[in-house]
LOVEX-960489 format. One record per atom (N, C-alpha, C): x, y, z; atom name; residue in one letter. Coordinates in steps of 0.05 Angstrom, whole numbers, plus 5000, padded with zeros to 4 digits. Atoms other than C-alpha are relative to their C-alpha. Layout:
{x = X y = Y z = Z atom = CA rest = A}
...
***
This chain:
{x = 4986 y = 5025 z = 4995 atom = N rest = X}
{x = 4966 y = 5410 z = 4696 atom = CA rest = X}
{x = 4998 y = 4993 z = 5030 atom = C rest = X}
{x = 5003 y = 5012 z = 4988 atom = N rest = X}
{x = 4963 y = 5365 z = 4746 atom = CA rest = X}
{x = 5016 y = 4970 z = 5018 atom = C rest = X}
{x = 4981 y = 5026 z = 4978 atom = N rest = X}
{x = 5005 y = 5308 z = 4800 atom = CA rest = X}
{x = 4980 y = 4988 z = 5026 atom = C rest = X}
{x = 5009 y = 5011 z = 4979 atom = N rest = X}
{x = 4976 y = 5260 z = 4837 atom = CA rest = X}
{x = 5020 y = 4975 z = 5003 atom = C rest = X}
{x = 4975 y = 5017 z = 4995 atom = N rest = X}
{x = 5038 y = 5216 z = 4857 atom = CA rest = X}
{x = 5005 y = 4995 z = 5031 atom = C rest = X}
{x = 4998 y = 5004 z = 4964 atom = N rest = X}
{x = 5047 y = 5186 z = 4928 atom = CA rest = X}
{x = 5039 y = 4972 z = 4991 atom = C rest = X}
{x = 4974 y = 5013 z = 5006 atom = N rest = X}
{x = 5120 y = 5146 z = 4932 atom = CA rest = X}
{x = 5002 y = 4986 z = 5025 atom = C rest = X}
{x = 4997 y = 5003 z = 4976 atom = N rest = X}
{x = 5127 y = 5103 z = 4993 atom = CA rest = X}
{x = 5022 y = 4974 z = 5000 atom = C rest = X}
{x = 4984 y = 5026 z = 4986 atom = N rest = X}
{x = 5177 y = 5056 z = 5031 atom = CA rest = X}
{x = 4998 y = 4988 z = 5020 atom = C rest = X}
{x = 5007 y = 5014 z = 4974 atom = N rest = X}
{x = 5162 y = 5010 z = 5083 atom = CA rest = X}
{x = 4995 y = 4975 z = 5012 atom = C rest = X}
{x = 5006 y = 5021 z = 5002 atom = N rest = X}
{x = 5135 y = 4955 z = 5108 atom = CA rest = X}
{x = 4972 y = 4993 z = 5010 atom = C rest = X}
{x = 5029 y = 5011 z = 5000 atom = N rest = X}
{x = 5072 y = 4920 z = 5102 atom = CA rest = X}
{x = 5003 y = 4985 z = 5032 atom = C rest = X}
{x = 5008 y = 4998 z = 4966 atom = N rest = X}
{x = 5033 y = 4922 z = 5177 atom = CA rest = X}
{x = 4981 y = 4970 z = 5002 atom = C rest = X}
{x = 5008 y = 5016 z = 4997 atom = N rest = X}
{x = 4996 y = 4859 z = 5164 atom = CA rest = X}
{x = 4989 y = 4983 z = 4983 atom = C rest = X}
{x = 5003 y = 5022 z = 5010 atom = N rest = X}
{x = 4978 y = 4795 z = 5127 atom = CA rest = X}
{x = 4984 y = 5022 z = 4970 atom = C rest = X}
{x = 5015 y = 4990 z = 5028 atom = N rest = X}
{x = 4944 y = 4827 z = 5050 atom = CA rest = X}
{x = 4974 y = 4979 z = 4997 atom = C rest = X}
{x = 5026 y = 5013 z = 5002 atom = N rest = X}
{x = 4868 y = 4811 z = 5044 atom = CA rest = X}
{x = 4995 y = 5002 z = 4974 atom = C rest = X}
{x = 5009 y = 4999 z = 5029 atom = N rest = X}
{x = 4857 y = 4787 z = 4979 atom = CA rest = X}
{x = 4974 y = 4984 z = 4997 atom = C rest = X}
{x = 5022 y = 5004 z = 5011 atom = N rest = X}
{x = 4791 y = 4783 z = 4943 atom = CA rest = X}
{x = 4999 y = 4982 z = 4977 atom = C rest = X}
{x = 4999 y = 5012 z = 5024 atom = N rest = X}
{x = 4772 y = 4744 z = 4884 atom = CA rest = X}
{x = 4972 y = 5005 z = 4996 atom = C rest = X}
{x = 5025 y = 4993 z = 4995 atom = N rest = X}
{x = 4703 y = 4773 z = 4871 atom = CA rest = X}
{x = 4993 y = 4982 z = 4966 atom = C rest = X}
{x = 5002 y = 5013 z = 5017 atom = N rest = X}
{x = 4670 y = 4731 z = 4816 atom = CA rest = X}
{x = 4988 y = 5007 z = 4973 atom = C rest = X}
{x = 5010 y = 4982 z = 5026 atom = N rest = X}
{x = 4651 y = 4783 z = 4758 atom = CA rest = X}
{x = 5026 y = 5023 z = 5013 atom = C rest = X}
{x = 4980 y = 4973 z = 4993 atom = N rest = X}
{x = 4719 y = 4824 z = 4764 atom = CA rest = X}
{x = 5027 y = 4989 z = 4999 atom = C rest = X}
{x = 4972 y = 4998 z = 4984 atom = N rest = X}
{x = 4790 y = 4830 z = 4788 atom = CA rest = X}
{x = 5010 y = 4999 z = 5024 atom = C rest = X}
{x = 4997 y = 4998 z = 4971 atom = N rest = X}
{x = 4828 y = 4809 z = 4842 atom = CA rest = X}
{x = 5007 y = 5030 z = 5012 atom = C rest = X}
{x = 4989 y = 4969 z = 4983 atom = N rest = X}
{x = 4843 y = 4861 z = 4897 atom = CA rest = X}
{x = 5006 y = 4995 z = 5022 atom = C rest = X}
{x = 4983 y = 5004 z = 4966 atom = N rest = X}
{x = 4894 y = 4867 z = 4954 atom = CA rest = X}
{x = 4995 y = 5017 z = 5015 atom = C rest = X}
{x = 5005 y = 4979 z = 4976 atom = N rest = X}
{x = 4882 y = 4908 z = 5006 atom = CA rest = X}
{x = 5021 y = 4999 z = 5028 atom = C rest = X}
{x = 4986 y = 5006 z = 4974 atom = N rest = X}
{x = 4935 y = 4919 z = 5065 atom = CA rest = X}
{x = 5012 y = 5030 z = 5017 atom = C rest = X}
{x = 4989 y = 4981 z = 4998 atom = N rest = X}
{x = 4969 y = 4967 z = 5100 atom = CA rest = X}
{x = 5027 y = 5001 z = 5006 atom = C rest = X}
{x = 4971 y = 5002 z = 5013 atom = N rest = X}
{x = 5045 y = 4998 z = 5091 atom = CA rest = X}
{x = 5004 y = 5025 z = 5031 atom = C rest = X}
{x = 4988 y = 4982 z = 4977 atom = N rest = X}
{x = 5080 y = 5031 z = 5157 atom = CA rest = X}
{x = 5034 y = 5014 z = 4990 atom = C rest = X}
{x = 4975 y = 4987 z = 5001 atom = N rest = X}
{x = 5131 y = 5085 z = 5147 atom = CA rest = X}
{x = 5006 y = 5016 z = 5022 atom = C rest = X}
{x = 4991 y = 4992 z = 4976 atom = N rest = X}
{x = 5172 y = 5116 z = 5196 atom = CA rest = X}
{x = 5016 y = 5026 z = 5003 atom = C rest = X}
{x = 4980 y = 4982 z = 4997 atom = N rest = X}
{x = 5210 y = 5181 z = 5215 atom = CA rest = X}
{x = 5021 y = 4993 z = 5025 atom = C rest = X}
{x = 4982 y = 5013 z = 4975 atom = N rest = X}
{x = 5265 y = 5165 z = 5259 atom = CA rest = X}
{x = 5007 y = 5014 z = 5022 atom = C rest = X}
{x = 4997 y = 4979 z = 4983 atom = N rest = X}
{x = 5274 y = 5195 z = 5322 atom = CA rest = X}
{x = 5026 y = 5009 z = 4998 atom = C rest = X}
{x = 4974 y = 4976 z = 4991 atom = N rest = X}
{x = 5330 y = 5256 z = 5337 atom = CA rest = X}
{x = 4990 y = 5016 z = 5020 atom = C rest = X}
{x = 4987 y = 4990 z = 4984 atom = N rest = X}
{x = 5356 y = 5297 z = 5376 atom = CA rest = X}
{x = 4992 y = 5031 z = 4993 atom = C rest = X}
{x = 5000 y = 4972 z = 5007 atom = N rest = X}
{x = 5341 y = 5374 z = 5362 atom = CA rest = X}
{x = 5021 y = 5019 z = 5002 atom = C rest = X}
{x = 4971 y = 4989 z = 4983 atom = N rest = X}
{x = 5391 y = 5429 z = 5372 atom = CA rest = X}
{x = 4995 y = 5013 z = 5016 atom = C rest = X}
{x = 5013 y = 4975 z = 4976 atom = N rest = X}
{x = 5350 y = 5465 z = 5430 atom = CA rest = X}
{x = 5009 y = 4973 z = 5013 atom = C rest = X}
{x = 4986 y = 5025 z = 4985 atom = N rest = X}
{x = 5374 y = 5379 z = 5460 atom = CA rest = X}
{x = 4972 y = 4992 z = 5001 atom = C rest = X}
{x = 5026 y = 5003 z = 4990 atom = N rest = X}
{x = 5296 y = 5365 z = 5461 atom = CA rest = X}
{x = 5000 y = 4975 z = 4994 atom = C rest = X}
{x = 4990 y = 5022 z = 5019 atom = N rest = X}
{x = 5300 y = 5287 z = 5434 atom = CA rest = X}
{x = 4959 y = 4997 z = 4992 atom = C rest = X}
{x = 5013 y = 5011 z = 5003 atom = N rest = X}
{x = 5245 y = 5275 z = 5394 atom = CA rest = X}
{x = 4993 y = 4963 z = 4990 atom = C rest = X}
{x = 4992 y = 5028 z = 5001 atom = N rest = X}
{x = 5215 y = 5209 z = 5383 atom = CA rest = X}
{x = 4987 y = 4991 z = 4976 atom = C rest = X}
{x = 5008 y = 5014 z = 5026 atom = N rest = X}
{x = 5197 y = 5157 z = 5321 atom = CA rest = X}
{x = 4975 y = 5001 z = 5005 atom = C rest = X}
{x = 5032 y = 4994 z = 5010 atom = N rest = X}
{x = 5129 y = 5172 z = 5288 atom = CA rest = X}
{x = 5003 y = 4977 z = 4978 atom = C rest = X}
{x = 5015 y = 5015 z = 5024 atom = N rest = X}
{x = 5097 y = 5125 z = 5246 atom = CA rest = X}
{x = 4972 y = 5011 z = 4986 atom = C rest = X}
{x = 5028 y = 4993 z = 5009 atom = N rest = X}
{x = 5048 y = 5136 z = 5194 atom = CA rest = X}
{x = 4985 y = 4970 z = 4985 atom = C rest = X}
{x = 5017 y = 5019 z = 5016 atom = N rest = X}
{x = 4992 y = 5079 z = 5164 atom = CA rest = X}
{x = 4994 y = 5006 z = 4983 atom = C rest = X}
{x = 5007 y = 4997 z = 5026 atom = N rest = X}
{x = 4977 y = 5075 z = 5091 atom = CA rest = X}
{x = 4988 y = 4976 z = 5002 atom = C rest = X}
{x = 5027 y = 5015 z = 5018 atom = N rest = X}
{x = 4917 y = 5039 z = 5062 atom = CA rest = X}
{x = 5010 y = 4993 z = 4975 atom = C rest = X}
{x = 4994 y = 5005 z = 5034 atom = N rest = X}
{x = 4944 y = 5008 z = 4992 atom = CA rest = X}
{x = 4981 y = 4978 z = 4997 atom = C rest = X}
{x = 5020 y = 5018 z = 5017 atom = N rest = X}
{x = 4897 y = 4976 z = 4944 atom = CA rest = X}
{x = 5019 y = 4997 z = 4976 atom = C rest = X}
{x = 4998 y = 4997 z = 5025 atom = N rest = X}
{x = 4919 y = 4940 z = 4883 atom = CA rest = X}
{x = 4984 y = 4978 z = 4989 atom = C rest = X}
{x = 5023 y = 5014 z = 5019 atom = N rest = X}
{x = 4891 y = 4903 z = 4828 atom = CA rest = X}
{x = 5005 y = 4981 z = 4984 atom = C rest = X}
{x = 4985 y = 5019 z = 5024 atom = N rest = X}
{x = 4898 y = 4846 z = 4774 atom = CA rest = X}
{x = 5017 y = 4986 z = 5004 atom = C rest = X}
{x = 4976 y = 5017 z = 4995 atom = N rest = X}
{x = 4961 y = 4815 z = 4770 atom = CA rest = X}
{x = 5019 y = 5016 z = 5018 atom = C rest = X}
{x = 4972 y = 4985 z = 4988 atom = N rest = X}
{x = 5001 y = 4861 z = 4812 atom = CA rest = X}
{x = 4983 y = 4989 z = 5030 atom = C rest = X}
{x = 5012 y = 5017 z = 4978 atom = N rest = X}
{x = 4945 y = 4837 z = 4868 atom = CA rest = X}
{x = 5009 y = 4962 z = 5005 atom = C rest = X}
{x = 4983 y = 5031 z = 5006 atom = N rest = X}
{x = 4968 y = 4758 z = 4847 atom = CA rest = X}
{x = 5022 y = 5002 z = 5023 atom = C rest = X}
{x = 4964 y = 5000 z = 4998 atom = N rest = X}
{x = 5037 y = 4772 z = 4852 atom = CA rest = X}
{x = 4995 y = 5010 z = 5041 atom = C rest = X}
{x = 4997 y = 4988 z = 4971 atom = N rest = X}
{x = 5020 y = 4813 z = 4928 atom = CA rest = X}
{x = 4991 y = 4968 z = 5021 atom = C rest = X}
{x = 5007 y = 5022 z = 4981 atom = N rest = X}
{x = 4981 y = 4746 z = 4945 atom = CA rest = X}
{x = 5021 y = 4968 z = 5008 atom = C rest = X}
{x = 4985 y = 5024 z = 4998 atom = N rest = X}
{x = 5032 y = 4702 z = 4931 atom = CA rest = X}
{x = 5033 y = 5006 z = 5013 atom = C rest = X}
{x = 4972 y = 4994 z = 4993 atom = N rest = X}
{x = 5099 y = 4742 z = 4963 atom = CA rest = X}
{x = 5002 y = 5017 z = 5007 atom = C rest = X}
{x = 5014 y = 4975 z = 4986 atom = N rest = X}
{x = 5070 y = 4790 z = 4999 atom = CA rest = X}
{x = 5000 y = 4997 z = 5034 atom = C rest = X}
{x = 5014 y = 5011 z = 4972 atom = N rest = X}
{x = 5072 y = 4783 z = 5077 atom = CA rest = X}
{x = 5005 y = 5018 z = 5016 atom = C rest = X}
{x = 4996 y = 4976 z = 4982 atom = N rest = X}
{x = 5069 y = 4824 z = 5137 atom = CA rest = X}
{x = 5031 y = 4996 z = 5016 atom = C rest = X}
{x = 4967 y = 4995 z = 5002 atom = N rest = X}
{x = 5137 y = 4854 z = 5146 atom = CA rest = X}
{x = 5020 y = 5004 z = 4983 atom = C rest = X}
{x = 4992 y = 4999 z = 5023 atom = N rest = X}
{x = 5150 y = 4856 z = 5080 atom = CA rest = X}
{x = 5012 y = 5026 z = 4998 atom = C rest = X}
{x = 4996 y = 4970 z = 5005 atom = N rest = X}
{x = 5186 y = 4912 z = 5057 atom = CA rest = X}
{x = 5002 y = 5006 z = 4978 atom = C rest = X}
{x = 5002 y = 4993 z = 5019 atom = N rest = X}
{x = 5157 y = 4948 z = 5001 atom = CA rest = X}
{x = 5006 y = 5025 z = 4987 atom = C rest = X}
{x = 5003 y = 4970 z = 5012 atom = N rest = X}
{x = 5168 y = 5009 z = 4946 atom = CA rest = X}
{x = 4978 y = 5000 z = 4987 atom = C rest = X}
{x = 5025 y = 4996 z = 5025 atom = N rest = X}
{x = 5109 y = 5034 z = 4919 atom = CA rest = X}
{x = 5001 y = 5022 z = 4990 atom = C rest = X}
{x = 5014 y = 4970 z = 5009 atom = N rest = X}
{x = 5087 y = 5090 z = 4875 atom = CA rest = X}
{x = 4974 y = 4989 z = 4987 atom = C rest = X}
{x = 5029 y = 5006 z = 5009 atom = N rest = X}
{x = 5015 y = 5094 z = 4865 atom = CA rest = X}
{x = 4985 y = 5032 z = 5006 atom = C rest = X}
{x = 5015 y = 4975 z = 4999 atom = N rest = X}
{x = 4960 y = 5150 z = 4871 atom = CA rest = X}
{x = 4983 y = 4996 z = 5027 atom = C rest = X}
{x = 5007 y = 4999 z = 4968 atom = N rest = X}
{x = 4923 y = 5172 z = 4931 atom = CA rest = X}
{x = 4974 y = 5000 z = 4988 atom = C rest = X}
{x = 5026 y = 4996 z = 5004 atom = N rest = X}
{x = 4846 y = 5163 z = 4926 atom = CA rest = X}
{x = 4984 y = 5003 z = 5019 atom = C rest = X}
{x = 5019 y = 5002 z = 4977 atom = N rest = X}
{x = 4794 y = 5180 z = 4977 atom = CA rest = X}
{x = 4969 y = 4993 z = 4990 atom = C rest = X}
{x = 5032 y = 5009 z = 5016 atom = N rest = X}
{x = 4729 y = 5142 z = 4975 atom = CA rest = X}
{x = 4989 y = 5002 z = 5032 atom = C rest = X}
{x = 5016 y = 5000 z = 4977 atom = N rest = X}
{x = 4667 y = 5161 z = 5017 atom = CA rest = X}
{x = 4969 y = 4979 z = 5004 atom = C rest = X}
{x = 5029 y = 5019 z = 5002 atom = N rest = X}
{x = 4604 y = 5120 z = 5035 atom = CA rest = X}
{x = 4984 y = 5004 z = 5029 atom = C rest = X}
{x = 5018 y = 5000 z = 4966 atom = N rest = X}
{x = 4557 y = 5114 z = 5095 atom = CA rest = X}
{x = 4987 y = 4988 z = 5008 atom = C rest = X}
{x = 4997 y = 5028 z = 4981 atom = N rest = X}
{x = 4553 y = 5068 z = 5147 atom = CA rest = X}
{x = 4968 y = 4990 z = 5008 atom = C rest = X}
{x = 5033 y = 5003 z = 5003 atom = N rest = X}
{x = 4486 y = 5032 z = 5174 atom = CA rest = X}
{x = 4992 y = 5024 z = 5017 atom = C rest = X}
{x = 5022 y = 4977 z = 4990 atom = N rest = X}
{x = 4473 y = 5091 z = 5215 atom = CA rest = X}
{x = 4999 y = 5028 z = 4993 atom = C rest = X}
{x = 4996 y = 4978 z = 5024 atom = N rest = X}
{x = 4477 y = 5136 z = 5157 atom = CA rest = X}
{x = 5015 y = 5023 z = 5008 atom = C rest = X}
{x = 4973 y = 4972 z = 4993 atom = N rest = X}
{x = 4550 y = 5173 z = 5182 atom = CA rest = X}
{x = 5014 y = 4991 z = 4973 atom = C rest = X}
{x = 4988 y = 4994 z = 5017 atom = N rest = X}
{x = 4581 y = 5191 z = 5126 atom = CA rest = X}
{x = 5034 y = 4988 z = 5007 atom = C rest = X}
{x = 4971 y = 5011 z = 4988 atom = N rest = X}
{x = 4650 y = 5160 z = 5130 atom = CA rest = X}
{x = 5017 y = 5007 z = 4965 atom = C rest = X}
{x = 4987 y = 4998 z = 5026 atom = N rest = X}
{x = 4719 y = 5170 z = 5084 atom = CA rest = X}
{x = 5028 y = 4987 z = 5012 atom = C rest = X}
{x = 4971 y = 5013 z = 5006 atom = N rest = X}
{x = 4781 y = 5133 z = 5066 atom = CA rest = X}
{x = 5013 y = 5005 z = 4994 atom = C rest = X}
{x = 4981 y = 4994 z = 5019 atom = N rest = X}
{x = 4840 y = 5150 z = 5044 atom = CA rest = X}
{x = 5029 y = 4978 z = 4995 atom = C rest = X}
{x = 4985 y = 5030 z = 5013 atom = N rest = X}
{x = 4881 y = 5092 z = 4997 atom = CA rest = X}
{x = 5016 y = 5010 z = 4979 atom = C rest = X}
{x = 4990 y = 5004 z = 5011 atom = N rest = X}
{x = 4940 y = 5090 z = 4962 atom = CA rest = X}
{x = 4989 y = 4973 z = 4975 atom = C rest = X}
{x = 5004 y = 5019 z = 5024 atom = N rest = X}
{x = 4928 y = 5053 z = 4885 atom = CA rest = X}
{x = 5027 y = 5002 z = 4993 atom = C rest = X}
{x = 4971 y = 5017 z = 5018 atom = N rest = X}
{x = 4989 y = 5013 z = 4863 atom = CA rest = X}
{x = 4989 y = 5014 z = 4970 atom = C rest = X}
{x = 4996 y = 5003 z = 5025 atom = N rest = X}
{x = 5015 y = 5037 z = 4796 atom = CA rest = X}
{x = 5025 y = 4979 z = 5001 atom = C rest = X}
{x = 4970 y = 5009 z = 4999 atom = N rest = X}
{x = 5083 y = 5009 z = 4811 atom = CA rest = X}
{x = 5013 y = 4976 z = 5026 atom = C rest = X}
{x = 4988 y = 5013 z = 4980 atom = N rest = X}
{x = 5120 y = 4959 z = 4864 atom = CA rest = X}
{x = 5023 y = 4990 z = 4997 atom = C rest = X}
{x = 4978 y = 5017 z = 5004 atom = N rest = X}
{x = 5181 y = 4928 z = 4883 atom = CA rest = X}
{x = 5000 y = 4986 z = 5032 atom = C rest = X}
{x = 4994 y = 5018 z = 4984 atom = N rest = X}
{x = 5199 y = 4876 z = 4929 atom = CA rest = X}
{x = 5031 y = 5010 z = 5019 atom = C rest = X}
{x = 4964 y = 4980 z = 4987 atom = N rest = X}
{x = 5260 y = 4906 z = 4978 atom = CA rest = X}
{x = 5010 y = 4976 z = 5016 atom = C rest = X}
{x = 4984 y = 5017 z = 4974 atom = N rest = X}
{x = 5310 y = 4864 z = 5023 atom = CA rest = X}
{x = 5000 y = 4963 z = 4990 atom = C rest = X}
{x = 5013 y = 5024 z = 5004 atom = N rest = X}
{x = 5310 y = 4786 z = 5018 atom = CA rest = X}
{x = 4984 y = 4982 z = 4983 atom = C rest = X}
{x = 5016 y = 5013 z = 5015 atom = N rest = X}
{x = 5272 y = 4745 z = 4966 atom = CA rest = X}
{x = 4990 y = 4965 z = 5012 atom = C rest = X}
{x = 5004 y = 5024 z = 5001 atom = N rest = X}
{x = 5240 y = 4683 z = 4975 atom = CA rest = X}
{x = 4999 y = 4982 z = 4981 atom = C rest = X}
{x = 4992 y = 5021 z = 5028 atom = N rest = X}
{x = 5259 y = 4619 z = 4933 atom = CA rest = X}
{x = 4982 y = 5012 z = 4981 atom = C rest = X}
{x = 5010 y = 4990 z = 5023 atom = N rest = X}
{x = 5231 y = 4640 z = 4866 atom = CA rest = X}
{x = 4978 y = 5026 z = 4998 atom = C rest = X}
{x = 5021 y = 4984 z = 4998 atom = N rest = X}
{x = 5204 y = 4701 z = 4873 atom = CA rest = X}
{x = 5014 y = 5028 z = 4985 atom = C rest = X}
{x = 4979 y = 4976 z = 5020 atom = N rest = X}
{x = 5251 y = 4740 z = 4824 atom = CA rest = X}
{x = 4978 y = 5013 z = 4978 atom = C rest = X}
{x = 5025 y = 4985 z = 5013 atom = N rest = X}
{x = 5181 y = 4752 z = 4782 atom = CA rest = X}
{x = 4986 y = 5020 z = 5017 atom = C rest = X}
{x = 5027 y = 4982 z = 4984 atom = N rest = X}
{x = 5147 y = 4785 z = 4839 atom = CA rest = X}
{x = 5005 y = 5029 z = 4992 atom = C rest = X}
{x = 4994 y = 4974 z = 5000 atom = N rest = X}
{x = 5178 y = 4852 z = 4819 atom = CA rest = X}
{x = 4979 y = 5012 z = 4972 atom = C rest = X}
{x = 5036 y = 4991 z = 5015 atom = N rest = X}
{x = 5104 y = 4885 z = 4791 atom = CA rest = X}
{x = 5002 y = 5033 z = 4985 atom = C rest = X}
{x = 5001 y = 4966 z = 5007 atom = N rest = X}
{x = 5116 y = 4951 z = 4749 atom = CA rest = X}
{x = 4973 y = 4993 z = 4974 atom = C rest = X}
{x = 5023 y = 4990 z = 5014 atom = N rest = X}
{x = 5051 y = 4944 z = 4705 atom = CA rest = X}
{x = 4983 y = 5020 z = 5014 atom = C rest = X}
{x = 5032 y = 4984 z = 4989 atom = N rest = X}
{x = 5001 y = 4993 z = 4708 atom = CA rest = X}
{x = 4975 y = 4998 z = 5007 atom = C rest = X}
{x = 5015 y = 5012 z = 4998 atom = N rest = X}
{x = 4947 y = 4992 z = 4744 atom = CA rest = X}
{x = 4969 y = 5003 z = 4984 atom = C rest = X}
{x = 5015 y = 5002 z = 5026 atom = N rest = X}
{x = 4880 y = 4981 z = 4709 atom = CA rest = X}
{x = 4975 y = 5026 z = 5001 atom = C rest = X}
{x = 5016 y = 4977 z = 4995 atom = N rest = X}
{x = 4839 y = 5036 z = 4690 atom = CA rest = X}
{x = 4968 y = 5001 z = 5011 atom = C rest = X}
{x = 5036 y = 5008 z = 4976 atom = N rest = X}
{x = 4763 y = 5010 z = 4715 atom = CA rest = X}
{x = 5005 y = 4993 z = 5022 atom = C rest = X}
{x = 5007 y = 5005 z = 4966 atom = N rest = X}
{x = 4763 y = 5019 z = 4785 atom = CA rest = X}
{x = 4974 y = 5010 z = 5008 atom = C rest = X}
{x = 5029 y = 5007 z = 4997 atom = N rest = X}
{x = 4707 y = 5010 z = 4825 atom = CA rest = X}
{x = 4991 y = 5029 z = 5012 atom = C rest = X}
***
């Protein structure tokens, strides 16, 4: 048996690049900033706030819904899976990714006028690329 489960909270670091490729599914692409908050230690040492960047991809209608109420600053929940994809560049370096795939979302804090649909828990679709 097996878990591949990633859970995140945060907020989206910049505008969602969505695709509409013309034999396919849409796809969002953006990235999601989470934070540890700085303290204090008990040796008095203060450490300070770390951020980390996540890569989320999603797909279909849950991509829609990201293009239409989606914006940077947003603050999202996701659960999705972690996937790493490799490929290689024009000067044949091997390069790798590592992306969160939406299974799940919610919309946190604030709504904008009609946006009480945006809350996306379909699954996401099994042909990925």
């Amino acid at each position: 048996m097996s878990v591949n489960k990633v859970i995140l909270l945060g907020n989206v670091g910049k505008e969602p690049d969505v695709r509409h490729p013309a034999q396919g599914q849409t796809v969002a692409t953006f990235s999601l900033a989470t934070s540890d908050r700085a303290y204090t230690n008990a040796a008095g040492a203060s450490i300070p706030e770390r951020t980390e960047w996540h890569n989320i991809v999603a797909w279909g209608k849950q991509a829609e819904t990201i293009e239409k109420y989606v914006h940077k600053g947003t603050k999202l929940y996701i659960e999705g899976k972690l996937r790493t994809r490799t490929w290689e560049d024009k000067n044949a370096i091997k390069r790798y990714v590592t992306e969160i795939y939406i299974d799940t979302f919610e919309l946190l804090g604030s709504r904008p006028a009609g946006a009480a649909e945006a809350v996306a828990t379909a699954a996401a679709p099994e042909q990925l690329p």
